[in-house]
N, C-alpha and C positions, 0 to 999 in steps of 0.2 A: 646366286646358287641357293636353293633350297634349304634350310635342315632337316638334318634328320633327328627327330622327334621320338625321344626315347620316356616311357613310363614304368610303374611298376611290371606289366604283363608284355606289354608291347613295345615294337619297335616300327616307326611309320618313316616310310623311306622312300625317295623318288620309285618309280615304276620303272623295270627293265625292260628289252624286249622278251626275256626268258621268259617271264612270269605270262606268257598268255596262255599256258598250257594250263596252270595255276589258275588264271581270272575265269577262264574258260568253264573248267569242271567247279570250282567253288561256289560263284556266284551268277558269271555273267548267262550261262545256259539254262538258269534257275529258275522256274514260270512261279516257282513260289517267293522265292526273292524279288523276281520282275515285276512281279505283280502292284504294286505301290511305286514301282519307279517309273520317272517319264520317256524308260528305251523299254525296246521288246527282249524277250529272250534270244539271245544272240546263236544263230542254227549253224554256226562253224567256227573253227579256228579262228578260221582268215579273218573273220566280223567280230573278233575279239584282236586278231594282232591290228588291224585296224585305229581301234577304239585304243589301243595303247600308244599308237602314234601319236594321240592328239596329247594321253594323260605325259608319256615322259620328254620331258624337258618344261613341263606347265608349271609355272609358278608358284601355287599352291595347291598342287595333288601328288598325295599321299599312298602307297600301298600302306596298308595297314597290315603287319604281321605278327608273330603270335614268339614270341623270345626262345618260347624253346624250340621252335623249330625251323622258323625264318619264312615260310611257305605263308604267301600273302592270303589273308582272310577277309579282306573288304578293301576296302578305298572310301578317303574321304577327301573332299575336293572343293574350294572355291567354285561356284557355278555361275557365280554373275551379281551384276545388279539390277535389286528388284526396283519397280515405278516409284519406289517410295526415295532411292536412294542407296539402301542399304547393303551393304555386302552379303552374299547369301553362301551357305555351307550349304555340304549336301552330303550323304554318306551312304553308305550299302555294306550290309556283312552278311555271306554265308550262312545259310539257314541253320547248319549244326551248332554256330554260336550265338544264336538269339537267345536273350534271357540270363547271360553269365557277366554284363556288364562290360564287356570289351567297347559296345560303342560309345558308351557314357564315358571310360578310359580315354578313348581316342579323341573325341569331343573334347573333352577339358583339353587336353593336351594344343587342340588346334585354336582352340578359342585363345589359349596364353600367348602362341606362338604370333596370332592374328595382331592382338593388344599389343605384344612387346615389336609389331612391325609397326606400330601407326596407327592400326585402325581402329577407328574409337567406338563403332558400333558394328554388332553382327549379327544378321539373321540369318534363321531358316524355315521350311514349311514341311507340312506333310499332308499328305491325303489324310482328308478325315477318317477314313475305314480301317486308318494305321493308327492307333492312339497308342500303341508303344513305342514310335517313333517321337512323338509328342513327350512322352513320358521320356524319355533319353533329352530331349532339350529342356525339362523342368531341371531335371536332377545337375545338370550343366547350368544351373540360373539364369536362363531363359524364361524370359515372361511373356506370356502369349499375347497379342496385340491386335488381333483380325482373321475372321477367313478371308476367304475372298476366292473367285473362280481360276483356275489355272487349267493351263495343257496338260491335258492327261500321258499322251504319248509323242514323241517328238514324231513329224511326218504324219502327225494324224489331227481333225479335228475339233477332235470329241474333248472337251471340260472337264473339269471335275474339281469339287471344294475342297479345299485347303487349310489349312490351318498354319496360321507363322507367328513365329515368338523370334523376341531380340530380347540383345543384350548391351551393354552398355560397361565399357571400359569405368573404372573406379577411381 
């Protein structure tokens, strides 16, 4: 079982099926959120309660929610391992909370949880066009290590460079 992962601001907790009404209007129907991620904006409900099937009961993903109010504002989620080996995070928040530090919160938070499971090293990447996304993995002590070309949109296959930093248990 999961935990749940509690900080100063936030509280990150499996995903329900409730919360799609939630994922739906926050982020997942967001072309401005979308925009840097590798899904499209999702054009109904159903394509977000969908997308929830896979996040709850998954290992390590996260709703990401805001303490006072419980109402989920991003997700942050194990996505895989990249050619190198490495474990990779991945995150998304709500366009109204860009810039207040919630992901940098959320990020430490997962990276501790990642270390005190075992795993001794962790990546992630971002589209180069996003460099506050980058800036969230420095401030988490991530050190950048390579671009290199990635899938821009899942089901599509158009490229796009990246940018990925790791980290290294202490």
């Amino acid at each position: 079982m999961m935990n749940t992962l509690i900080t100063d601001r936030l509280i990150l907790r499996p995903f329900r099926q409730e919360d799609a009404e939630a994922v739906f209007k926050n982020w997942a129907a967001d072309e401005r959120v979308a925009r840097f991620c590798r899904w499209y904006p999702h054009k109904s409900i159903e394509e977000t309660k969908e997308y929830l099937k896979m996040c709850i009961g998954a290992e390590y993903c996260w709703a990401i929610t805001l303490k006072d109010s419980g109402e989920p504002v991003g997700s942050i989620d194990l996505v895989g391992i990249n050619s190198f080996g490495v474990p990779e995070i991945g995150y998304v928040l709500m366009y109204a909370h860009w810039g207040e530090g919630i992901m940098t919160e959320a990020v430490n938070a997962v990276i501790d949880e990642l270390f005190n499971n075992g795993f001794g090293k962790i990546g992630a990447c971002h589209d180069v066009n996003n460099p506050a996304s980058g800036r969230v993995m420095e401030k988490c002590g991530m050190t950048y290590v390579r671009n290199c070309m990635g899938l821009k949109k899942f089901g599509s296959d158009e490229q796009c460079e990246l940018s990925c930093y790791e980290i290294c248990r202490s």
